[in-house]
C-alpha positions in Angstrom: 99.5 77.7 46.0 101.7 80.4 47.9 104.2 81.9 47.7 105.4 82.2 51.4 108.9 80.4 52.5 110.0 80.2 55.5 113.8 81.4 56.8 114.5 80.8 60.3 118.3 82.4 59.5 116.4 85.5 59.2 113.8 85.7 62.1 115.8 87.1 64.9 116.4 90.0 62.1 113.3 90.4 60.9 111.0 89.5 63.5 112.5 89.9 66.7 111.6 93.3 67.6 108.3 93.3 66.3 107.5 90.2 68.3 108.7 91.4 71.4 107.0 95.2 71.5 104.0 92.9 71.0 104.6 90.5 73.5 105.5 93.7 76.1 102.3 95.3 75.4 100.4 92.1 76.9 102.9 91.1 79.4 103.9 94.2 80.7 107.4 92.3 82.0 110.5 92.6 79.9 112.2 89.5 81.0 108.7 87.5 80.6 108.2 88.9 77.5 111.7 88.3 75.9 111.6 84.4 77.0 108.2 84.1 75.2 109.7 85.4 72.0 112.7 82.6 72.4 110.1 79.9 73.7 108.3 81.0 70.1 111.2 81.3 67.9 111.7 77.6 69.4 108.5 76.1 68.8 108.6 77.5 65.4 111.6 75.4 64.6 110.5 72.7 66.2 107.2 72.6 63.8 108.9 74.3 61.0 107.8 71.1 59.1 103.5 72.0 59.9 104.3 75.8 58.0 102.4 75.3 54.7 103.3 79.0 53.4 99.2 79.2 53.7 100.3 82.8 55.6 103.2 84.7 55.6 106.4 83.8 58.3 105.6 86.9 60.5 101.7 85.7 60.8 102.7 82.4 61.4 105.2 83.3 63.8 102.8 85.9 65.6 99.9 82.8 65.8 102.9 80.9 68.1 103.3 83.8 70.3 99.5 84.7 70.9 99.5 81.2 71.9 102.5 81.3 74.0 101.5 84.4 75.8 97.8 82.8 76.5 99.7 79.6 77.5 101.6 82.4 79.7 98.2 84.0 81.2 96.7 80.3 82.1 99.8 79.0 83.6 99.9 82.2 86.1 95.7 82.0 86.7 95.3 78.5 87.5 94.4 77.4 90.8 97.8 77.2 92.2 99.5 80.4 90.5 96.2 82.4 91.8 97.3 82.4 95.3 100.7 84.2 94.9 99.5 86.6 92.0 98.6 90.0 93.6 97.7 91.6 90.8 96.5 95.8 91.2 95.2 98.1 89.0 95.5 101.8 90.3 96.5 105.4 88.5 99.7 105.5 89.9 100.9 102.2 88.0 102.8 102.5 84.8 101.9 99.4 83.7 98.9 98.6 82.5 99.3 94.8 82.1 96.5 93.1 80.5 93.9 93.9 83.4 90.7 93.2 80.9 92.1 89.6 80.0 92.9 89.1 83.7 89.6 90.0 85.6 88.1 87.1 83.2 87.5 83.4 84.6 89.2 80.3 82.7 87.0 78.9 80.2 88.7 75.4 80.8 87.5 76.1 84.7 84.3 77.8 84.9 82.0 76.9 87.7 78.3 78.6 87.5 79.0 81.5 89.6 82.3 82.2 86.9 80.0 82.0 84.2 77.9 84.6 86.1 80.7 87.2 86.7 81.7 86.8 82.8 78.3 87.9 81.9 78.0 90.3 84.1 81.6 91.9 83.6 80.6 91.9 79.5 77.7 93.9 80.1 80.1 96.4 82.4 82.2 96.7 79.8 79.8 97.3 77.0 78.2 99.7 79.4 81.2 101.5 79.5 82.4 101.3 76.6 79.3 102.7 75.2 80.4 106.3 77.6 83.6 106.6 75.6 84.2 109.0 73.2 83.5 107.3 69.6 86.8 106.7 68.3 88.2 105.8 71.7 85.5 103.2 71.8 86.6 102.3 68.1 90.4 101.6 68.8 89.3 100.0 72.3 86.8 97.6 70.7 89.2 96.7 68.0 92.2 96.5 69.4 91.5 94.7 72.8 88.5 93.0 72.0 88.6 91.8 68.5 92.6 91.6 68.9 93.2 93.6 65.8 96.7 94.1 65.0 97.9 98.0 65.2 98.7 98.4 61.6 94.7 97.2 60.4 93.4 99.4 63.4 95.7 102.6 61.6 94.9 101.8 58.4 90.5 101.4 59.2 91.3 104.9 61.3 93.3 106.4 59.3 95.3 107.2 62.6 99.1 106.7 63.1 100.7 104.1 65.4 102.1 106.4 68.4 98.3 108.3 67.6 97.0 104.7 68.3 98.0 104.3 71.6 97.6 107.6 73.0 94.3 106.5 72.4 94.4 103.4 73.8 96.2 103.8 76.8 93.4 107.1 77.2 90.5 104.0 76.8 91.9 101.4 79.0 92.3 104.2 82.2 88.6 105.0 81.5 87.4 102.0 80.8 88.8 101.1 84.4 87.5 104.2 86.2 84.6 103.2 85.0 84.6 99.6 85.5 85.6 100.3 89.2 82.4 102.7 90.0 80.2 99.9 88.0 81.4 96.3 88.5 84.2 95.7 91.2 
């Protein structure tokens, strides 16, 4: 049995911040990412009664919003949102947005020739990745591939947060000079 209880009186207080730097690190749009944090918050109390106390509130919580922000990412790539997304990826853009996540096909609408360019964008990026330095590669692999959270990725490193992603942000601009000279 756990221990875990769940307190939705508390979760703006707790959670709220947390949830949204995460959500603004994949969304990359304040306003977008503060409406998936309400539309989670919401659909947590709305299934409050499927929480089992299996994990604690905040992983529970952060499930919803992965979901939510995926739900996001399909909803602007489907066939209809693709024609009025422009999206670019140059050095003079602040944001970084989630340009790995977006470059890849639907798996709920592949057609052969998807299937194609997702194989040969994985061996890009492994190519690539494999010309980073080591620990670059490391905090690249784990945190955008394998979806890591930050605080496991510090604690495997031994690396602080803000160290973290210097790092990152460092991997993601070579990763796409490179991925521009290889794939695109």
């Amino acid at each position: 049995m756990s221990n875990h209880q769940i307190n939705p009186n508390k979760w703006i207080d707790l959670y709220s911040d947390y949830l949204f730097n995460y959500t603004i690190s994949r969304v990359s749009d304040r306003e977008m990412a503060q409406d998936l944090v309400q539309d989670t918050f919401l659909a947590a109390l709305k299934s409050m009664k499927n929480f089992k106390g299996e994990a604690s509130e905040r992983t529970w919580l952060i499930s919803i919003l992965k979901r939510k922000v995926i739900d996001h990412y399909r909803k602007i790539n489907s066939k209809k949102g693709k024609a009025e997304i422009r999206i670019t990826y140059n050095d003079d853009s602040e944001s970084e947005g989630d340009w790995l996540e977006e470059r890849v096909a639907d798996p709920f609408d592949k057609t052969a020739e998807d299937t194609m360019e997702n194989e040969e964008l994985g061996e890009a990026i492994f190519n690539c990745l494999a010309k980073l330095p080591e620990k670059q590669a490391d905090v690249f692999r784990m945190k955008t591939i394998e979806g890591l959270e930050t605080e496991v990725i510090c604690n495997e490193l031994n690396i602080t947060a803000s160290n973290l992603w210097v790092i990152i942000h460092r991997a993601r601009h070579a990763m796409a000079d490179c991925l521009k000279e290889n794939w695109f």
